[in-house]
N, C-alpha and C positions, 0 to 999 in steps of 0.2 A: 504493500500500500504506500509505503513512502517513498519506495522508488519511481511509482505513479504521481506523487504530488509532486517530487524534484522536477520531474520531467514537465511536467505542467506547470510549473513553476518558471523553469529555464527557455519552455516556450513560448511563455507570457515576454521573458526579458525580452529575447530571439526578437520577437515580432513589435514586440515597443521600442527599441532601437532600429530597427528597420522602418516604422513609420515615423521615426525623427529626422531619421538620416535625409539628408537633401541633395538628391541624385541631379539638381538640375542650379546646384550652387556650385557659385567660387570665390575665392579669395586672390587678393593679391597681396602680398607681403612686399613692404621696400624699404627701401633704409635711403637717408638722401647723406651729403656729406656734410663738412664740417663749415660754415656760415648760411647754413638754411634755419633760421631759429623757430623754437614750437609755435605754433598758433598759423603759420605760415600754408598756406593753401597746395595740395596738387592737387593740378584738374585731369580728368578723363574726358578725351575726347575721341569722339564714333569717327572714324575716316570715310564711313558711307553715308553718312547724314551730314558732317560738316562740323559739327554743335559740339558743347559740351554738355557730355550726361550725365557727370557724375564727380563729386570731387572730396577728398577727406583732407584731415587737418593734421600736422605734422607733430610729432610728440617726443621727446630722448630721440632724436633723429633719423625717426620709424614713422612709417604712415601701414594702413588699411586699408582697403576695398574689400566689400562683400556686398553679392546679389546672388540675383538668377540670373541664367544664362537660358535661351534653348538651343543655339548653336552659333559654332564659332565664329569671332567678328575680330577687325582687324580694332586696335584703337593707338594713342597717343599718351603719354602720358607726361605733363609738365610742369615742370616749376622753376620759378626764375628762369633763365637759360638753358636751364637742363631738359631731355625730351627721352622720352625711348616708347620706342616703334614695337608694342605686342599683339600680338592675338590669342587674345580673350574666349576661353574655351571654360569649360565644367572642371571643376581640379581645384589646386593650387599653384600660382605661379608664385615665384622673389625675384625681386629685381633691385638693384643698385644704382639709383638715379647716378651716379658719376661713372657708371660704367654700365651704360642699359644693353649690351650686346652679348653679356655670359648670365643676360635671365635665363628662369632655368622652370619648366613646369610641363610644358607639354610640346611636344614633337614638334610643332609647326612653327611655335613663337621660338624655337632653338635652331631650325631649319632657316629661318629667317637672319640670326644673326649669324650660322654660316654664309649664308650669300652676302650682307653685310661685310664680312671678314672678306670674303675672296674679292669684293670690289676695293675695297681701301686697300690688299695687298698688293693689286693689280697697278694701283692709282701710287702708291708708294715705292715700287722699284722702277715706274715710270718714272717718281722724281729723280729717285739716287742714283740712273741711271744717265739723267741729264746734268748731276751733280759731279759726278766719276768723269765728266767727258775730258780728253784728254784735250790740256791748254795748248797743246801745238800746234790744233787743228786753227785755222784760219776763220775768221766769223762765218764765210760762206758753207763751209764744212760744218760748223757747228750749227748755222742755222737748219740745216738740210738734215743733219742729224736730229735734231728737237723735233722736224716735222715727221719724220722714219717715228720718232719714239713716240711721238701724239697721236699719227694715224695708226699704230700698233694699241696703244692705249686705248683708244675707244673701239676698234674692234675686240677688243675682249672685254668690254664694257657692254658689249654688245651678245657677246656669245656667251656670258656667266648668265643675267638674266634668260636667254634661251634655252638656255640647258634647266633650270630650274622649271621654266615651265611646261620642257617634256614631260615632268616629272607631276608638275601639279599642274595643268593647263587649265581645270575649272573649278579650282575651289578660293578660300579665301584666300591662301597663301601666296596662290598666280593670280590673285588680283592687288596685291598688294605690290610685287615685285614688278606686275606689267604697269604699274601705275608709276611705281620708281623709274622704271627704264623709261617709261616713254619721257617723266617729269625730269630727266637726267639728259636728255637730247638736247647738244647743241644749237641745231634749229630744227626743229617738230614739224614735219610736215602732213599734210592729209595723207598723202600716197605712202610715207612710212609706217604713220598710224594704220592704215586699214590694211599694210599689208603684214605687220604686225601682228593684228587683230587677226590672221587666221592660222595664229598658234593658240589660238584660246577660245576657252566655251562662252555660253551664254550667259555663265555666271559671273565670270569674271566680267564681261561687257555691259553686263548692269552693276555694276560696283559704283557709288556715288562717283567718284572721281572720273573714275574711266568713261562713263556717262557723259560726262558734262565734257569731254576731250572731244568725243564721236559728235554730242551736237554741237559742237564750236564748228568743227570742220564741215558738217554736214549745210551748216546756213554759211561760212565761205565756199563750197562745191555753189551754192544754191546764189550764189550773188558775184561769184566771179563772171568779169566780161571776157566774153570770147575771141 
């Protein structure tokens, strides 16, 4: 008989932490650094809506975020000058407002600051490589060199985001990265954008941002003179 009430007992716990539990909550955990004083604001802000949705107040050099979530969204997160670039899923993420690139929580927002890392690594031995140039060379020589290292620079500025979106072509992660790349083009044209546009789903092309890129060009297609 008592091993029928334990059991009944243990299934009562069982099932009342299971209907606490919040399968459609997250948390963000962050730490900011040393001249951000308590009382001090981050805000959250949605990249698909534009807006700020959400913002907590800074304490011993830690802030919070908690809600619901029903599926993953890219957002922003700022204060002072500080920013870092997440997507916002079910879980827990921490992030380090002075170093937002090694947050750490779920697959996609860590997926993101590898792509992050391969473009500033790309963008950094492009410098030291125009830094290293040997002083014998003649201005002409070295100009010609700088333009070798620039047009090498943005084609792999160009082929990291591509390669990422074979990989995610239609979810939030390739809409954040097609938004960087295109928002990262020297000069952005329609005919790059759309042909861009057919490495990626329909999810990503309704992405607030990405949206508003497709009808900029679409009313210049529409009012250019022929």
């Amino acid at each position: 008989m008592r091993i029928f009430e334990s059991f009944v007992v243990l299934a009562c716990i069982t099932l009342s932490v299971a209907c606490n539990r919040n399968e459609n909550g997250y948390t963000i955990k962050g730490v900011v650094p040393a001249g951000v004083e308590d009382g001090e604001i981050v805000y959250m802000t949605d990249h698909h809506e534009g807006i700020v949705v959400n913002s907590a107040v800074v304490s011993r050099n830690q802030f919070v975020f908690k809600g619901d979530i029903d599926s993953a969204k890219a957002i922003m997160l700022s204060i002072q000058d500080l920013h870092a670039d997440l997507i916002l899923d079910k879980g827990t993420l921490t992030v380090d407002m002075s170093d937002p690139y090694n947050a750490k929580g779920n697959p996609l927002t860590e997926k993101m600051n590898e792509f992050y890392a391969k473009c500033e690594d790309a963008i950094l031995r492009a410098k030291n490589r125009i830094f290293e140039m040997d002083d014998s060379l003649s201005d002409e020589e070295k100009d010609q060199m700088q333009e070798t290292i620039f047009d090498e620079l943005l084609s792999q500025l160009d082929e990291i985001p591509a390669h990422y979106l074979r990989e995610h072509p239609n979810d939030i992660l390739g809409a954040m990265i097609f938004y960087i790349w295109m928002q990262n083009q020297m000069e952005l044209s329609a005919d790059f954008f759309h042909e861009a546009s057919r490495l990626v789903g329909e999810n990503v092309l309704k992405f607030g941002p990405i949206k508003q890129m497709s009808s900029y060009f679409d009313i210049i297609s529409e009012t250019a003179i022929d």
